[in-house]
BALOBA-1460 file (C-alpha; in Angstrom, 3 decimals):
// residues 328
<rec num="1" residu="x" x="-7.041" y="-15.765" z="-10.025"/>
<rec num="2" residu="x" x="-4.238" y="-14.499" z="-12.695"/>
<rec num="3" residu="x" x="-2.212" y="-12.532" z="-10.858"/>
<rec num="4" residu="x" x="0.950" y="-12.132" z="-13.032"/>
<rec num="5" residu="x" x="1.029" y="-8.446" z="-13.346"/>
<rec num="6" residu="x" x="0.375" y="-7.722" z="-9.608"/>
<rec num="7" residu="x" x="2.902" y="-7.025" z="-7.597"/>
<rec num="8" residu="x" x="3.670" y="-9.278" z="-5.754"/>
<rec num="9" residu="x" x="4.894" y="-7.746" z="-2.050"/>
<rec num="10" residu="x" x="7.393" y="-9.551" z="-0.163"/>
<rec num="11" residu="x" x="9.976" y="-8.554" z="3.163"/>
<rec num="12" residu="x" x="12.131" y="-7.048" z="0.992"/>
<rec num="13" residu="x" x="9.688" y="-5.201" z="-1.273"/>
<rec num="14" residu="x" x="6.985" y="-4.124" z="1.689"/>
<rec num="15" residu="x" x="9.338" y="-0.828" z="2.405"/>
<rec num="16" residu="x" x="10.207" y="0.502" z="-1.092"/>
<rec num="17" residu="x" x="6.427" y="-0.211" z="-2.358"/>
<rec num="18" residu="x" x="4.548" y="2.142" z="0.702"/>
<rec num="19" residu="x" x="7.158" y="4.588" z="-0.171"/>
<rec num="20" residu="x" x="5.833" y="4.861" z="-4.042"/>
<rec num="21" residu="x" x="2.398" y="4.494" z="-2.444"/>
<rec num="22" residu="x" x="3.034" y="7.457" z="0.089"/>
<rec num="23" residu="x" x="4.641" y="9.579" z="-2.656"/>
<rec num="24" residu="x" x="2.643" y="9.156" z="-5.777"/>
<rec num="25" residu="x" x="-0.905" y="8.302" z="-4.172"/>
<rec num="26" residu="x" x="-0.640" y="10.820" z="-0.999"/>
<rec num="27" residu="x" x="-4.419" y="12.328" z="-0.383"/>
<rec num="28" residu="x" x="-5.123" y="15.797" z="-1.095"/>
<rec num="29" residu="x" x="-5.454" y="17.803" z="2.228"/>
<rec num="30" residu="x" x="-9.333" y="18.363" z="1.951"/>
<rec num="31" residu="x" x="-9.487" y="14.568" z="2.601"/>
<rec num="32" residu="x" x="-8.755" y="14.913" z="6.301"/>
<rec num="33" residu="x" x="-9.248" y="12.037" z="7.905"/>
<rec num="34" residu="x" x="-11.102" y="10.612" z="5.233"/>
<rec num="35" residu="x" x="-14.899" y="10.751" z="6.855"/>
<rec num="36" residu="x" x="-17.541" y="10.964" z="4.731"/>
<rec num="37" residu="x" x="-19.140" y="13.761" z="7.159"/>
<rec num="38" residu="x" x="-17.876" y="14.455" z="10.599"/>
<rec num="39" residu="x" x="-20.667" y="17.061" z="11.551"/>
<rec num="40" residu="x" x="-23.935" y="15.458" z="10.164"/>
<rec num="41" residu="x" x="-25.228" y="11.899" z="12.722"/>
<rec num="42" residu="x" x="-27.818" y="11.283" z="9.686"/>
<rec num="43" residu="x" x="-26.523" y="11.607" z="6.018"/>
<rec num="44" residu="x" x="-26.731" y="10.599" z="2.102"/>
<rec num="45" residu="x" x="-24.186" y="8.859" z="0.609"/>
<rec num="46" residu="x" x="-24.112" y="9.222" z="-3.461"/>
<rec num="47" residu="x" x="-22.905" y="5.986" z="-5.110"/>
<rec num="48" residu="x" x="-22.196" y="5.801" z="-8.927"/>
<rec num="49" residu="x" x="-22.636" y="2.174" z="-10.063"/>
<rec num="50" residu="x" x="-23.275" y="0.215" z="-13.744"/>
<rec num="51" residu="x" x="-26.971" y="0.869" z="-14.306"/>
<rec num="52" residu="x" x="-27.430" y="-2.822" z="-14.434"/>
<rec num="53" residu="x" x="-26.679" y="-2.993" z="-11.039"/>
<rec num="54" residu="x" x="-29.568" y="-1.019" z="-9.366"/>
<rec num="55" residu="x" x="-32.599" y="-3.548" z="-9.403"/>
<rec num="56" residu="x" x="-30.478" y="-6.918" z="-8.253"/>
<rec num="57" residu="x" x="-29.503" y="-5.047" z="-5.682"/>
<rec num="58" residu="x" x="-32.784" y="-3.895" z="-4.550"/>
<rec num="59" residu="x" x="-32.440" y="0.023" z="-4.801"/>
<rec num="60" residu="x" x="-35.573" y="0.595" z="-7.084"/>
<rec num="61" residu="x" x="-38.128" y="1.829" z="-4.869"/>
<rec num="62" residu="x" x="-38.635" y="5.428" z="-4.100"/>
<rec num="63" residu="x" x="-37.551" y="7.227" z="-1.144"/>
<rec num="64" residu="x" x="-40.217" y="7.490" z="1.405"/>
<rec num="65" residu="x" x="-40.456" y="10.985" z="3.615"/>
<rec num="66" residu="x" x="-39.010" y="9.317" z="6.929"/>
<rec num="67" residu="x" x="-38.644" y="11.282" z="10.619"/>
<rec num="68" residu="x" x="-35.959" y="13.530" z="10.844"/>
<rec num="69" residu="x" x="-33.072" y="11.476" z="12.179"/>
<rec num="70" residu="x" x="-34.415" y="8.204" z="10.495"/>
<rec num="71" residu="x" x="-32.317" y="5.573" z="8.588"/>
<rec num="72" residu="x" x="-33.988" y="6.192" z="5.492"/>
<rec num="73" residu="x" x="-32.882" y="3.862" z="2.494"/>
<rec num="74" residu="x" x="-33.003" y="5.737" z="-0.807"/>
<rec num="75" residu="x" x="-33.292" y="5.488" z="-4.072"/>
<rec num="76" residu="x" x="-32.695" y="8.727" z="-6.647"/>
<rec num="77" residu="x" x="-31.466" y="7.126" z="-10.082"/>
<rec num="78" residu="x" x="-29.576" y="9.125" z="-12.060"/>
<rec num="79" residu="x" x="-28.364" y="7.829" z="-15.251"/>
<rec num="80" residu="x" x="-24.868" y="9.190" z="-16.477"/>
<rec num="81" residu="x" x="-21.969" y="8.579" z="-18.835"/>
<rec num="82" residu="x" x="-19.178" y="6.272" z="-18.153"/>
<rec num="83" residu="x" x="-15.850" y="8.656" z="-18.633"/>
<rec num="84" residu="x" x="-13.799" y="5.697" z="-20.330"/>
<rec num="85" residu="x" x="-16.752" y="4.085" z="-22.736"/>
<rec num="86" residu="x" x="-19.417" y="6.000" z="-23.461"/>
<rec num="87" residu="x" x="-21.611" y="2.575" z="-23.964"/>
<rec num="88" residu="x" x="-20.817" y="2.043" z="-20.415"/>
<rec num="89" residu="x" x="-24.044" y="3.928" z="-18.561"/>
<rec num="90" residu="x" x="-23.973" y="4.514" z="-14.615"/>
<rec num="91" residu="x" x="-26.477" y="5.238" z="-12.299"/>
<rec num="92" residu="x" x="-26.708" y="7.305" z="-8.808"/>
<rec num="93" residu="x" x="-27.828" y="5.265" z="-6.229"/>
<rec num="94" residu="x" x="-28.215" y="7.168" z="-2.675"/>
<rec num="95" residu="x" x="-28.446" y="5.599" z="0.300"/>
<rec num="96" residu="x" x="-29.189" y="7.000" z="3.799"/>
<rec num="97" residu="x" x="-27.152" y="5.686" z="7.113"/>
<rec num="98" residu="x" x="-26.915" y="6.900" z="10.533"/>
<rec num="99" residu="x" x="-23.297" y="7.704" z="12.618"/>
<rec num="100" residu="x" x="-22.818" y="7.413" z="16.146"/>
<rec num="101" residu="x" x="-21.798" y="11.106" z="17.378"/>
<rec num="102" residu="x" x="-22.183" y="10.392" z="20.396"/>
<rec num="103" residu="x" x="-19.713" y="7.458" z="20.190"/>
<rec num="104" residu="x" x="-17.292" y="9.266" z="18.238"/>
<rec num="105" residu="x" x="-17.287" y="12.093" z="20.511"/>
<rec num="106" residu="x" x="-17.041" y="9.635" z="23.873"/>
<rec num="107" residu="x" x="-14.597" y="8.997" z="26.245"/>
<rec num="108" residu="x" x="-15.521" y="5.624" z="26.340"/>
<rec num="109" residu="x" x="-12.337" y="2.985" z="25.949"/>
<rec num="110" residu="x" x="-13.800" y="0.732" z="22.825"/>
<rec num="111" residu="x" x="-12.776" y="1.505" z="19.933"/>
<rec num="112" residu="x" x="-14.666" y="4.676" z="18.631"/>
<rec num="113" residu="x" x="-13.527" y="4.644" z="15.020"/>
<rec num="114" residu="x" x="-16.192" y="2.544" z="13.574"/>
<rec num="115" residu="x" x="-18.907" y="5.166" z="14.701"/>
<rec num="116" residu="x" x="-18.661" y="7.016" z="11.548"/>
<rec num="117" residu="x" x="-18.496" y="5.939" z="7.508"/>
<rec num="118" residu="x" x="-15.566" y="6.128" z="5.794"/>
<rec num="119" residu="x" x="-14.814" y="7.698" z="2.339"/>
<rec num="120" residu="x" x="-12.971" y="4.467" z="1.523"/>
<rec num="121" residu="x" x="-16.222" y="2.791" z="1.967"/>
<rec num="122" residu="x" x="-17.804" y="4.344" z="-1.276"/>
<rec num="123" residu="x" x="-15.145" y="4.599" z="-3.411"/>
<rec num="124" residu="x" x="-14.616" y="0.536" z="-2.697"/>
<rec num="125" residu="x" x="-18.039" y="0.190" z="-3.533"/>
<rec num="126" residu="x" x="-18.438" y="2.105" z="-6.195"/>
<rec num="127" residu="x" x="-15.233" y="-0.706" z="-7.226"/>
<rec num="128" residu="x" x="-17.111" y="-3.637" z="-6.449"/>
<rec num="129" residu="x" x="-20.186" y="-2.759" z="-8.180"/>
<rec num="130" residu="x" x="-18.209" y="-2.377" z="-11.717"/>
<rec num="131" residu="x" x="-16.023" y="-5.770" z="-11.013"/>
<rec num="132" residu="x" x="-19.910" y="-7.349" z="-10.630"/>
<rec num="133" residu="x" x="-21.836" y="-6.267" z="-13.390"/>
<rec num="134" residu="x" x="-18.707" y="-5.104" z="-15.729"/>
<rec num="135" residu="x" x="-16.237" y="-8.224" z="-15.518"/>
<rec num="136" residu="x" x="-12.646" y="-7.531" z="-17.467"/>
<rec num="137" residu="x" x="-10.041" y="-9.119" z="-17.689"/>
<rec num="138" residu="x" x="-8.347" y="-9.935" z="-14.504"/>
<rec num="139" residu="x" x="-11.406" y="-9.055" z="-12.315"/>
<rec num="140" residu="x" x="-10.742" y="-10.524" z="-8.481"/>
<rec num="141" residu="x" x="-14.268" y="-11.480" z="-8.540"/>
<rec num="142" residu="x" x="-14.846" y="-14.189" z="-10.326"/>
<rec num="143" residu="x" x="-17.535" y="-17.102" z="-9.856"/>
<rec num="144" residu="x" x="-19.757" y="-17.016" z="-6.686"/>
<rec num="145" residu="x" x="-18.759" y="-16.309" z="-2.886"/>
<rec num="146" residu="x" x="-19.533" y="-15.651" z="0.697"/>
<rec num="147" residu="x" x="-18.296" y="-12.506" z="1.870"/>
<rec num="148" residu="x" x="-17.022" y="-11.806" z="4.936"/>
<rec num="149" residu="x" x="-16.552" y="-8.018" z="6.433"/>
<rec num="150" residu="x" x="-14.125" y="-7.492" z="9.093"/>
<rec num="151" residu="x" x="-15.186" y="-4.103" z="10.620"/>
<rec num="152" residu="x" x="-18.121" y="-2.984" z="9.008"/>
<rec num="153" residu="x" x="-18.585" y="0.409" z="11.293"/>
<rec num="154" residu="x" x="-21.623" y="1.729" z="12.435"/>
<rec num="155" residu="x" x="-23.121" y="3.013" z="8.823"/>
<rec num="156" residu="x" x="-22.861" y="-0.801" z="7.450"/>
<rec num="157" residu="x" x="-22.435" y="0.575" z="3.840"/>
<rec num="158" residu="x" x="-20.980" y="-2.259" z="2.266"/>
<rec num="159" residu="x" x="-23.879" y="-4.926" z="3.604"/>
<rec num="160" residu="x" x="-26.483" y="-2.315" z="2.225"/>
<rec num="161" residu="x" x="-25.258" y="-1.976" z="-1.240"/>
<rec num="162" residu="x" x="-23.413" y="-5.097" z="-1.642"/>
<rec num="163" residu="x" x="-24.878" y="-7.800" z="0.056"/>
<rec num="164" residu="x" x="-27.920" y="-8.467" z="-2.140"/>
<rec num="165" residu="x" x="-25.844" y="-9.042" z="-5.165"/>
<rec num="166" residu="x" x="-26.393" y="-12.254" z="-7.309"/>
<rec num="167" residu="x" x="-22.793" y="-13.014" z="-6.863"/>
<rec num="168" residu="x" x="-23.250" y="-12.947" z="-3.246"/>
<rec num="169" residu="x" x="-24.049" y="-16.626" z="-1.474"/>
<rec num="170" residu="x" x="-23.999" y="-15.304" z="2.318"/>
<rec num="171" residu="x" x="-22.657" y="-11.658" z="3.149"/>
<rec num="172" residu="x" x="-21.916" y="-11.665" z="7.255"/>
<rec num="173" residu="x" x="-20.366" y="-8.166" z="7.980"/>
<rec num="174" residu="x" x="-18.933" y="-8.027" z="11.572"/>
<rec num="175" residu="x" x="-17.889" y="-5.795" z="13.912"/>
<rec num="176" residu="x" x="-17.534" y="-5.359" z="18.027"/>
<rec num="177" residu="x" x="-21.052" y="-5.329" z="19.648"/>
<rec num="178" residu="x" x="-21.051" y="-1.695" z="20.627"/>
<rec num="179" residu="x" x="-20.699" y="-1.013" z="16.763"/>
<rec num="180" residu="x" x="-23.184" y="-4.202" z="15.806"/>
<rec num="181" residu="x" x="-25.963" y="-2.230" z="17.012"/>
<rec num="182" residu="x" x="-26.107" y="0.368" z="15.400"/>
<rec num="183" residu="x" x="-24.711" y="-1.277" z="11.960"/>
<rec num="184" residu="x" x="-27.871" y="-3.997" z="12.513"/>
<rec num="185" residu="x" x="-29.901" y="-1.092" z="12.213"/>
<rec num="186" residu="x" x="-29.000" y="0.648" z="9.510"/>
<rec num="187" residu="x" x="-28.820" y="-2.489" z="7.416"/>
<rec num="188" residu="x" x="-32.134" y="-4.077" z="8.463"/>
<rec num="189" residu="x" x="-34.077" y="-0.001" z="8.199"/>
<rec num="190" residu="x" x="-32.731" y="-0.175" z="4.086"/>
<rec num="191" residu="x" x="-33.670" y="-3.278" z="3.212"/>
<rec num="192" residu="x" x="-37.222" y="-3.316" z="5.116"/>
<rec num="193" residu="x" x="-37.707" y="0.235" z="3.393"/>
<rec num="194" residu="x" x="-36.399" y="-0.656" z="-0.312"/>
<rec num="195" residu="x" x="-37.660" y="-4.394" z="-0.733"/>
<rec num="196" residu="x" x="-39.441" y="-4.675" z="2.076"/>
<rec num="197" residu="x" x="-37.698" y="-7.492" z="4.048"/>
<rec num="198" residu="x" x="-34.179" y="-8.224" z="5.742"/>
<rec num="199" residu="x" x="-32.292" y="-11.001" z="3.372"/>
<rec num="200" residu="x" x="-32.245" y="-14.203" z="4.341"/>
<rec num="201" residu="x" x="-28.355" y="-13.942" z="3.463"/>
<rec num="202" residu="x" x="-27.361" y="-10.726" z="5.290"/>
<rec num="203" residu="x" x="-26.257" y="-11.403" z="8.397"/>
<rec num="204" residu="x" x="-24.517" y="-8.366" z="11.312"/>
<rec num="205" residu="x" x="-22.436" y="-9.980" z="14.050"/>
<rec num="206" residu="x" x="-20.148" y="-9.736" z="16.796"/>
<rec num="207" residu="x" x="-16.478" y="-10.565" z="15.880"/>
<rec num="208" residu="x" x="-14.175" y="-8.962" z="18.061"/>
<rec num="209" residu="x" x="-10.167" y="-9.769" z="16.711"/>
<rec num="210" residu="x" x="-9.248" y="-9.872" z="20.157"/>
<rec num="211" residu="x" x="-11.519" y="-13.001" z="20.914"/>
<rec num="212" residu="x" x="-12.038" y="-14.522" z="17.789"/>
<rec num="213" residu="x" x="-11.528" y="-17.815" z="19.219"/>
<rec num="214" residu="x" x="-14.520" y="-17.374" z="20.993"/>
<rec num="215" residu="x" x="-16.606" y="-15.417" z="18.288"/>
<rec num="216" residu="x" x="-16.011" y="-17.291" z="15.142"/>
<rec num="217" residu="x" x="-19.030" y="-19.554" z="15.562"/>
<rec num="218" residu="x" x="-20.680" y="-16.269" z="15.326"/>
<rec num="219" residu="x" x="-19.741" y="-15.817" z="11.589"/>
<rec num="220" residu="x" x="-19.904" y="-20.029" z="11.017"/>
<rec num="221" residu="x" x="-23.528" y="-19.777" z="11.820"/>
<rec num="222" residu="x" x="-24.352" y="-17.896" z="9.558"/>
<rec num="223" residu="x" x="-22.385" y="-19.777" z="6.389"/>
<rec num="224" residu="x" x="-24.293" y="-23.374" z="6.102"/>
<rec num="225" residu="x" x="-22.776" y="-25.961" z="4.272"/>
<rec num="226" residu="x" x="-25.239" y="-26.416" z="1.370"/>
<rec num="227" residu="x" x="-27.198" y="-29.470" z="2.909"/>
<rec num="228" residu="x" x="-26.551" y="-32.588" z="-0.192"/>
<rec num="229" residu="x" x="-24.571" y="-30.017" z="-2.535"/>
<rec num="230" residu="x" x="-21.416" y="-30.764" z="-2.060"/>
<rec num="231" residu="x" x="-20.399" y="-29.304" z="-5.583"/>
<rec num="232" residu="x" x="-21.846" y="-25.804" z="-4.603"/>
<rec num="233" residu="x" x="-19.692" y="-25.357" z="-1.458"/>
<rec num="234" residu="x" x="-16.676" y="-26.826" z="-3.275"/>
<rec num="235" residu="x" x="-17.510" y="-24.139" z="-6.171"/>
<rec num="236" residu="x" x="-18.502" y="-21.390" z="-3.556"/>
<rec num="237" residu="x" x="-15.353" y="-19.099" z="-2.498"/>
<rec num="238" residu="x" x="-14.777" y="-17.103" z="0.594"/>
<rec num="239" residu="x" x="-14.014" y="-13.317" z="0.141"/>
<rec num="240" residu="x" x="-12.752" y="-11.432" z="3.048"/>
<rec num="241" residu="x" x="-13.485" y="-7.716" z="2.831"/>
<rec num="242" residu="x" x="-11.911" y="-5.124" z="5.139"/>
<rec num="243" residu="x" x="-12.158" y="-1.246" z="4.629"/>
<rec num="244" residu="x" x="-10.103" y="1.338" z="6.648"/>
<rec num="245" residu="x" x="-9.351" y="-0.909" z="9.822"/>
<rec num="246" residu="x" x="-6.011" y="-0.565" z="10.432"/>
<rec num="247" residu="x" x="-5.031" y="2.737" z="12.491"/>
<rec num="248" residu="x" x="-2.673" y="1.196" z="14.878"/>
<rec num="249" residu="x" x="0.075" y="-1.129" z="15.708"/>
<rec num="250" residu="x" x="-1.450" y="-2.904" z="18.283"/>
<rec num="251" residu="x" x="-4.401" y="-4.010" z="16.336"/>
<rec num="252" residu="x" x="-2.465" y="-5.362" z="13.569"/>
<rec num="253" residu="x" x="-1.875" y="-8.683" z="14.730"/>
<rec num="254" residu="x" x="-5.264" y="-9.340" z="16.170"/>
<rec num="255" residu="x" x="-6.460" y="-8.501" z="12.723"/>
<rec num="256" residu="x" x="-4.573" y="-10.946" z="11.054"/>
<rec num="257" residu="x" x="-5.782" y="-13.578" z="13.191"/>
<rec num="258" residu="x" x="-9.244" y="-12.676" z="12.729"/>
<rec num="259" residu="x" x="-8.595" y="-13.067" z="9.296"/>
<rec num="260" residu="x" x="-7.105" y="-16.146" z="9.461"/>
<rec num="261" residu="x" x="-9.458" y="-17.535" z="12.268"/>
<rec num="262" residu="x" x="-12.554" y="-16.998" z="9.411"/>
<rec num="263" residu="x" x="-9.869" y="-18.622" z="6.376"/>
<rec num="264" residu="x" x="-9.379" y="-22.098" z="8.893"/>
<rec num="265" residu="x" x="-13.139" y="-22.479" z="9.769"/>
<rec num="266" residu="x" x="-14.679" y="-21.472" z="6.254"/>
<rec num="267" residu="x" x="-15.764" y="-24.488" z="3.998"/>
<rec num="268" residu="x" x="-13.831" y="-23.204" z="0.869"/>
<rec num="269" residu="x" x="-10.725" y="-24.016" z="-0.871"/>
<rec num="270" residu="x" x="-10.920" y="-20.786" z="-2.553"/>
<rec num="271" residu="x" x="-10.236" y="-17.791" z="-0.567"/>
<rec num="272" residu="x" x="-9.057" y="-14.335" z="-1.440"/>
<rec num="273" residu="x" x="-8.914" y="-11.438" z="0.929"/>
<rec num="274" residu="x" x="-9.148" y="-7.470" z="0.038"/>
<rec num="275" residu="x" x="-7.799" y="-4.608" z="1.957"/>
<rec num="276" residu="x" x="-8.602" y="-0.920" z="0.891"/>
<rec num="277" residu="x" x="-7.488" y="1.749" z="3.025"/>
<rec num="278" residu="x" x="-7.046" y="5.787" z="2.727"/>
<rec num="279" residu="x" x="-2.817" y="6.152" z="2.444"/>
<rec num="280" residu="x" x="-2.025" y="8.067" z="5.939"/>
<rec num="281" residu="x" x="0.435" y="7.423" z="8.277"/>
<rec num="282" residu="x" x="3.048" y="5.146" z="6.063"/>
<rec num="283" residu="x" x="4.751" y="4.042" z="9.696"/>
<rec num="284" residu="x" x="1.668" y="1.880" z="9.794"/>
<rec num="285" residu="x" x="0.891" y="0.709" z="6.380"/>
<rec num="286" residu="x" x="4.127" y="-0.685" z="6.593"/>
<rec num="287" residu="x" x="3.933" y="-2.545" z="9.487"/>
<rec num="288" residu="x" x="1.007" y="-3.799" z="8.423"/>
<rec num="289" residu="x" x="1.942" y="-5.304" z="5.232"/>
<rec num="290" residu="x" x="5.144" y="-6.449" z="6.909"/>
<rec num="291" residu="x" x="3.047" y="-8.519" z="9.308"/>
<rec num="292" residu="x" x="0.214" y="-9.526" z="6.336"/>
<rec num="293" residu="x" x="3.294" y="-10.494" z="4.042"/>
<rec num="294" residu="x" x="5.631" y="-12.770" z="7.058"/>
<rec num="295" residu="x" x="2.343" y="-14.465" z="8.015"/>
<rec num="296" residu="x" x="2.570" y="-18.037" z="7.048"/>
<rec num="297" residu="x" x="-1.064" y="-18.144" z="6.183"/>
<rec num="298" residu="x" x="-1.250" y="-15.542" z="3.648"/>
<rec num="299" residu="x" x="0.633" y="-14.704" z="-0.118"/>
<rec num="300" residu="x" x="0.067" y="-10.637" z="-0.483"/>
<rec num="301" residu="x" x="0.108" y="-8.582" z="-3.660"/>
<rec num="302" residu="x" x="-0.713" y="-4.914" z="-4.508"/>
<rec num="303" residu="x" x="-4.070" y="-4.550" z="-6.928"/>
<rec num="304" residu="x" x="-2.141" y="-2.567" z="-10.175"/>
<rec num="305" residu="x" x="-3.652" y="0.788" z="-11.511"/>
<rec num="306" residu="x" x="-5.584" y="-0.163" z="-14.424"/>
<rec num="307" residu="x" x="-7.561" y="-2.695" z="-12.075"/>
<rec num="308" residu="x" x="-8.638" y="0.288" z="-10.126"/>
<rec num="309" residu="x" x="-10.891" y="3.322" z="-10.832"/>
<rec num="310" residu="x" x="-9.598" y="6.560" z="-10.763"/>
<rec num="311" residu="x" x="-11.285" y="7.480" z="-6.963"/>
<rec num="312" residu="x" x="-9.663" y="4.711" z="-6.124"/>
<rec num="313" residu="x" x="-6.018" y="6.238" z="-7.340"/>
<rec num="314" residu="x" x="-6.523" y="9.506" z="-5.553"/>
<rec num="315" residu="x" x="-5.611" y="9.044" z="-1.866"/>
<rec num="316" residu="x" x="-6.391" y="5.086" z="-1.667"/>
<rec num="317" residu="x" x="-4.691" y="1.618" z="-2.063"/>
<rec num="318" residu="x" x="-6.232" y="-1.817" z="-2.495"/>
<rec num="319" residu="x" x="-4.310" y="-5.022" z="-1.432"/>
<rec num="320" residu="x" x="-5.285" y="-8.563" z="-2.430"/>
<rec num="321" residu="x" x="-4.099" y="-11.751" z="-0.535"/>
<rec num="322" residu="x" x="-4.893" y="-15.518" z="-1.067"/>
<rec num="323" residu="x" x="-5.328" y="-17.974" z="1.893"/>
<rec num="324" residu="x" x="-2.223" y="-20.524" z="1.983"/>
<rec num="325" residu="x" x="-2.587" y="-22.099" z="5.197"/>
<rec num="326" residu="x" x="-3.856" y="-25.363" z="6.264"/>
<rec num="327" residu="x" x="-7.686" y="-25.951" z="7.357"/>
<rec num="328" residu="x" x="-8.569" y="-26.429" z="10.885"/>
């Protein structure tokens, strides 16, 4: 990956840089939190992508008339204008998940913010879709990988639109089990309904950060070297995807040794990680990076402007980081 005009982050730089990020790319106050819907347990999620995009990912079909309260997979196509090339034609792809109220609104003690979907979710998406199927210069997606999801959440958005992708070997997206469930779900209801089987290469598992000693087999399972192709897992990178899970301090660590844990045990020499999140509380972004950037395992940089679309410049932040650390 060229990375010469990123920036890249270091101790020194990690303070100054979520400054500019808290001042220039601040939310606008309707964002809230940054939930998609907090009131609705069932809802529609609108995703513009390249129209290319729609059949490999197995979105063709029409939407069925499902029971109310059903995890209906969806696909409306609506073919529009890209803003920036007008030869560049998108499609509306909708796609139906179901929260957890009744986790969010719990007093249980797991963690409860996975129970809903997150805007960052789409507008990542919506990101990943045009690096796929409209490569530029610089795109951090080059080649073909295995994708990993730390914290996938409840609506398991990014293993429904993404994880059918050509460009995608194996896609496990993880989470803790009382998310899993529900996230299993919602993934195996939209691809039953829209191609009418679970893929072979989709995978929902338990991966708790706190024991990912013990849960990484969960994840290895599911990534088999390619039996007398040595080339194709030498050729085959890792890319670690995580979406809006970092709200607190304590967590922070555990997350980077999850990440790292999946980085020791994966087959590749090529692995890149990406972090999106919704800019909030910059007493935590910074710790975060300050931890991502002094860990000897990672190299951290911030994704520049013109590599991101403009949802993506209105209230959010994308981080890249390469795996430097030895193999277990």
């Amino acid at each position: 990956m060229d990375v010469t005009d990123f920036e890249l982050l270091t101790e020194d730089t990690v303070s100054d840089h979520v400054f500019d990020i808290a001042v220039n790319r601040a939310p606008s106050p309707q964002v809230d939190l940054g939930f998609v819907s907090r009131r609705d347990g069932e809802i529609t999620v609108q995703i513009k992508v390249p129209e290319a995009a729609g059949a490999a990912a197995g979105h063709e079909k029409k939407k069925r008339r499902g029971k109310s309260g059903s995890a209906r997979a969806s696909s409306k196509t609506t073919t529009v204008a890209a803003a920036a090339d007008e030869t560049e034609k998108y499609k509306t792809l909708e796609v139906n998940v179901i929260q957890s109220m009744s986790l969010l609104n719990s007093n249980t003690e797991s963690s409860t913010t996975g129970a809903m979907l997150w805007r960052v979710s789409v507008v990542f998406t919506e990101w990943f879709y045009k690096h796929i199927y409209l490569p530029q210069p610089g795109s951090l997606l080059p080649g073909r990988f295995d994708v990993v999801e730390l914290g996938c959440g409840a609506a398991g958005l990014l293993p429904i639109t993404l994880g059918s992708s050509p460009k995608v070997r194996q896609y496990v997206a993880t989470d803790q089990p009382h998310i899993v469930k529900l996230a299993r779900q919602n993934v195996e209801t939209h691809y039953t309904e829209t191609t009418g089987s679970m893929p072979s290469n989709v995978h929902v598992v338990d991966y708790d950060w706190e024991h990912c000693n013990e849960d990484i087999v969960n994840i290895i399972d599911k990534i088999p070297v390619a039996e007398g192709d040595e080339e194709e897992d030498n050729n085959t990178g890792l890319l670690i995807l995580a979406c809006d899970v970092v709200y607190n301090d304590f967590l922070i660590p555990y997350i980077l040794e999850g990440m790292n844990k999946v980085c020791e045990t994966h087959p590749s020499k090529k692995i890149s990680i990406l972090v999106a999140q919704q800019v909030r509380d910059p007493t935590i972004m910074e710790e975060f990076l300050t931890q991502f950037v002094e860990h000897p395992s990672f190299k951290v940089w911030s994704v520049p402007e013109h590599l991101l679309n403009e949802e993506f410049k209105r209230g959010f932040v994308l981080h890249y980081a390469e795996y430097q650390g030895v193999k277990a």
